[in-house]
C-alpha positions in Angstrom: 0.0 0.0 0.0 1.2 3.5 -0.8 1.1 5.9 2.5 1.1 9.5 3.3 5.0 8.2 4.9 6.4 6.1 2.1 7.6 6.7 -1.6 4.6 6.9 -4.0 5.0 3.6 -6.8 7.1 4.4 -10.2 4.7 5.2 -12.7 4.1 2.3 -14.8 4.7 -0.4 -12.2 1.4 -1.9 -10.5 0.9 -1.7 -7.2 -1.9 -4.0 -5.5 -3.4 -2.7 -2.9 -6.4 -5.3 -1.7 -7.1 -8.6 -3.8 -7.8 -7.8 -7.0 -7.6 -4.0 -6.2 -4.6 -2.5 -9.2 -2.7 0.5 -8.9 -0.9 2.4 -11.6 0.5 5.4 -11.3 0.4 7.9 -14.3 3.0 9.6 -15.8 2.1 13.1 -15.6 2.7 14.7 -12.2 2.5 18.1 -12.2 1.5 21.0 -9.8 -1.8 19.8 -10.3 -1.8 16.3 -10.0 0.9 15.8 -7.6 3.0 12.4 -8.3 0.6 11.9 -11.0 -3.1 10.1 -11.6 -4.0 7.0 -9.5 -5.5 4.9 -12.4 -7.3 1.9 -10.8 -8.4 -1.2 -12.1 -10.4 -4.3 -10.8 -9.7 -7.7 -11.7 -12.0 -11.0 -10.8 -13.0 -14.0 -12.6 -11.6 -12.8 -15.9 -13.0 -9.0 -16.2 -11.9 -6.4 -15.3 -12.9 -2.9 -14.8 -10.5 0.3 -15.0 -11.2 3.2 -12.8 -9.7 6.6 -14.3 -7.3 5.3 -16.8 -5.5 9.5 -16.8 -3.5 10.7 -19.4 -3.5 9.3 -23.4 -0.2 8.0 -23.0 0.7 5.0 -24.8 3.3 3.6 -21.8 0.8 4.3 -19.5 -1.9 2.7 -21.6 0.7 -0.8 -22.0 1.0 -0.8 -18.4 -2.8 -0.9 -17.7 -3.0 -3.7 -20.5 -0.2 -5.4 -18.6 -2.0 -5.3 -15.1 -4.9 -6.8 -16.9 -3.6 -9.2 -18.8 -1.4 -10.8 -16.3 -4.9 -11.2 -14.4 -6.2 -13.7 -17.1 -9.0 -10.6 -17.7 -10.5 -8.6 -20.2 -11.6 -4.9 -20.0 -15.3 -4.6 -19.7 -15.7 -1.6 -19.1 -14.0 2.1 -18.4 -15.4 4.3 -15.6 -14.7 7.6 -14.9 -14.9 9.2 -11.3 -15.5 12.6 -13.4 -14.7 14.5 -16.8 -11.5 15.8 -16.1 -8.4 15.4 -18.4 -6.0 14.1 -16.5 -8.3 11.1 -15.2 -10.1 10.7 -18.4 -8.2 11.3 -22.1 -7.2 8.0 -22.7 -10.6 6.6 -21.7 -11.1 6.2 -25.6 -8.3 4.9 -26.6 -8.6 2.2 -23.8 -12.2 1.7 -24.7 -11.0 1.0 -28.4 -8.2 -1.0 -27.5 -11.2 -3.7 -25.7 -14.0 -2.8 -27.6 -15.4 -1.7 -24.0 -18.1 0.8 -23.2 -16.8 4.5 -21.2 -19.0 5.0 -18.1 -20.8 7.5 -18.1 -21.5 7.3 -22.1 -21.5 11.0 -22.4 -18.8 13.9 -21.6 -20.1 15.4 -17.6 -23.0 12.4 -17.5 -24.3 11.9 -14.3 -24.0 7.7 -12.9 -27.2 7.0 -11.2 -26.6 6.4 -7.6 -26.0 2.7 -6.7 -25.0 2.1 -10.2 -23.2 -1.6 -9.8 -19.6 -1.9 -11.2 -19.1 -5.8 -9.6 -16.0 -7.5 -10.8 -16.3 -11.3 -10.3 -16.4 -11.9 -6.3 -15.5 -7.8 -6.4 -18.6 -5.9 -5.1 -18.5 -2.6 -5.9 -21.0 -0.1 -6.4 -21.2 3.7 -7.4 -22.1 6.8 -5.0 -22.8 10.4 -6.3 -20.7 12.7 -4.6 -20.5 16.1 -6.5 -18.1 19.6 -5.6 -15.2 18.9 -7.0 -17.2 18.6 -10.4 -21.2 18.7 -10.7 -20.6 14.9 -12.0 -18.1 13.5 -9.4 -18.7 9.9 -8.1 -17.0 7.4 -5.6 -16.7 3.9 -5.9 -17.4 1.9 -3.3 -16.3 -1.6 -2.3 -17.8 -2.6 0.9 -16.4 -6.2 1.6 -13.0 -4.8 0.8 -14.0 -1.6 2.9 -12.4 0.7 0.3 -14.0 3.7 -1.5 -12.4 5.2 -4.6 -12.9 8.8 -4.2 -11.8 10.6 -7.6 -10.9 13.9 -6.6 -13.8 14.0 -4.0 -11.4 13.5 -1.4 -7.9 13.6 -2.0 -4.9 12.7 0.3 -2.9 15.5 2.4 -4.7 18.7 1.2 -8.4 19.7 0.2 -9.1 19.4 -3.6 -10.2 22.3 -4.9 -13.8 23.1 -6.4 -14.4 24.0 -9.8 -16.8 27.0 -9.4 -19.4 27.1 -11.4 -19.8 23.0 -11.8 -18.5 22.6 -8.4 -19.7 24.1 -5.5 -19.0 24.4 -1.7 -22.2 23.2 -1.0 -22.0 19.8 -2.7 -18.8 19.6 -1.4 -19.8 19.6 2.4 -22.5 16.9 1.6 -20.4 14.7 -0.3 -17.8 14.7 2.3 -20.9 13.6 5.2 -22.1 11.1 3.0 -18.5 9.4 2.5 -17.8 9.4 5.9 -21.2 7.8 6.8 -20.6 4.9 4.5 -16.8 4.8 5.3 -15.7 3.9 9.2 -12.7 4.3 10.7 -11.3 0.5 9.9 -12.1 1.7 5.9 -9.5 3.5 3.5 -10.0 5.7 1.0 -7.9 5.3 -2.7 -7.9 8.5 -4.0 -7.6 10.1 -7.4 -4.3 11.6 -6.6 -2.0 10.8 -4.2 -2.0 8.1 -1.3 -4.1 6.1 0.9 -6.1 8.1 3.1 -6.3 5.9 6.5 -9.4 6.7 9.2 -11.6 8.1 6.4 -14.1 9.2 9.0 -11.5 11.4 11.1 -9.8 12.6 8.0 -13.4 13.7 6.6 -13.7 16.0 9.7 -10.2 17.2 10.2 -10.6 18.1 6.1 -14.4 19.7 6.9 -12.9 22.1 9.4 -10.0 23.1 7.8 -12.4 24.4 4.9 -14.7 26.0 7.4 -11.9 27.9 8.5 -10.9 29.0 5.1 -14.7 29.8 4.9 -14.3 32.1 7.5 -11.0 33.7 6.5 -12.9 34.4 3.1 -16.3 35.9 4.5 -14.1 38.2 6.4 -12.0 39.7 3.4 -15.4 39.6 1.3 -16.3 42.3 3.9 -14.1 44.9 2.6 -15.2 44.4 -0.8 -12.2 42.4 -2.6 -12.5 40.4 -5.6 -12.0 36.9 -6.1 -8.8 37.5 -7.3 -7.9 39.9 -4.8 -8.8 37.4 -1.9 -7.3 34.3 -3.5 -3.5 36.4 -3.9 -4.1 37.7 -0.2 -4.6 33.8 1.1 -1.9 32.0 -1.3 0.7 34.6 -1.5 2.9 32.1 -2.9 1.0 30.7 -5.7 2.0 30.9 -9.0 -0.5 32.3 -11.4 -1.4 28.6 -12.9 -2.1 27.1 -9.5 -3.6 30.5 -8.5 -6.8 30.1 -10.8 -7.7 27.1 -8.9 -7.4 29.1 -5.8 -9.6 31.6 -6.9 -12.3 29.4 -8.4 -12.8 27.7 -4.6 -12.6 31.0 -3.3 -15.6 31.8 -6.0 -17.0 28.6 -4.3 -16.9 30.0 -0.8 -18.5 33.2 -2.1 -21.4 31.4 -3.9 -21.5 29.1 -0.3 -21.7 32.4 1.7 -24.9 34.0 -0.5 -26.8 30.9 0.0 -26.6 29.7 2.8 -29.4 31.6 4.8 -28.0 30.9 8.1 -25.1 32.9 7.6 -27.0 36.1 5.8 
């Protein structure tokens, strides 16, 4: 298992994480990804399914072949946790290399909850949980106690949201809903990054640290600043790449703040 204390995998070289559980590490970290996109793939009873294959890269692509080949498997299908690039451009390709369906069909389609992904003796089973991206899901795999979070929930930091698709709101109710299904004894496998251990305490240290930014945020808004204005005043240090996301989650908090009638 890859944790927050040891040396992420080499991209390329599987890691398994649970029985029948895959992970492959893309090649494309960045300031954005971190090491790179966790591409995950279940195997059982000759199918397999491949969670977020990242990146159209054709090494990466051979290694996820590899991972399911060497299981005795075929691809039946490719599932995406959510649209964006870096977890779903070589969904095609992949898809055209098995002749296997892309899940959801359609670019930002939304997985009806409890949508069942089983693998073989693998149970697994989808869970809507929006704010990073209006279409965000989790996968979860009960008898394993693992949930694969997409960017929901990501290890170390907060993910950002993606105001307008995303929002705070959805956010905060994804994140309840995760740790209801997820316990303490559970893990989460996250989109980037590694395992996240006591999902349920991580979920509420992660919940207050964004309330906290929350509050940091209402209390510039007072004076008037603009997005902008607030995101260079909390990330100082932020390039101007990274600094777009910072803004768009402070967008977020913004959008929270005029509709939540509690705080008006």
């Amino acid at each position: 298992m890859w944790d927050v204390d040891t040396a992420p995998p080499v991209p390329g070289e599987p890691l398994e994480v649970a029985p029948g559980v895959h992970l492959v590490l893309a090649p494309n970290a960045n300031a954005w990804t971190f090491e790179g996109t966790n591409t995950w793939i279940l195997t059982s009873a000759g199918e397999a399914v491949v969670v977020d294959p990242g990146p159209d890269d054709p090494a990466h692509l051979d290694a996820i072949d590899a991972v399911v080949t060497g299981a005795g498997a075929r691809v039946r299908e490719v599932l995406l946790t959510h649209h964006h690039g870096d977890h779903s451009q070589a969904a095609a390709p992949l898809a055209a290399r098995w002749k296997a369906p892309i899940r959801p069909r359609v670019q930002r389609g939304i997985l009806a909850e409890g949508t069942r992904f089983d693998v073989g003796s693998l149970e697994a089973w989808s869970m809507r949980t929006p704010g990073h991206t209006s279409d965000g899901i989790s996968l979860v795999l009960p008898r394993e106690r693992l949930v694969l979070t997409g960017d929901t929930v990501i290890a170390r930091v907060n993910s950002f949201i993606g105001h307008p698709d995303g929002t705070l709101s959805d956010m905060l109710g994804s994140m309840r809903r995760l740790a209801q299904v997820a316990d303490d004894d559970w893990a989460f496998l996250p989109g980037h990054g590694p395992v996240v251990r006591e999902p349920r305490r991580y979920v509420a240290d992660r919940t207050s640290d964004r309330m906290r930014r929350v509050e940091q945020v209402a209390a510039h808004a007072v004076d008037g600043r603009s997005p902008e204005e607030i995101a260079r005043t909390l990330h100082p240090r932020l390039d101007e790449h990274r600094l777009r996301a910072a803004q768009a989650s402070v967008e977020a908090i913004l959008h929270y703040l005029d509709h939540t009638p509690e705080r008006t």
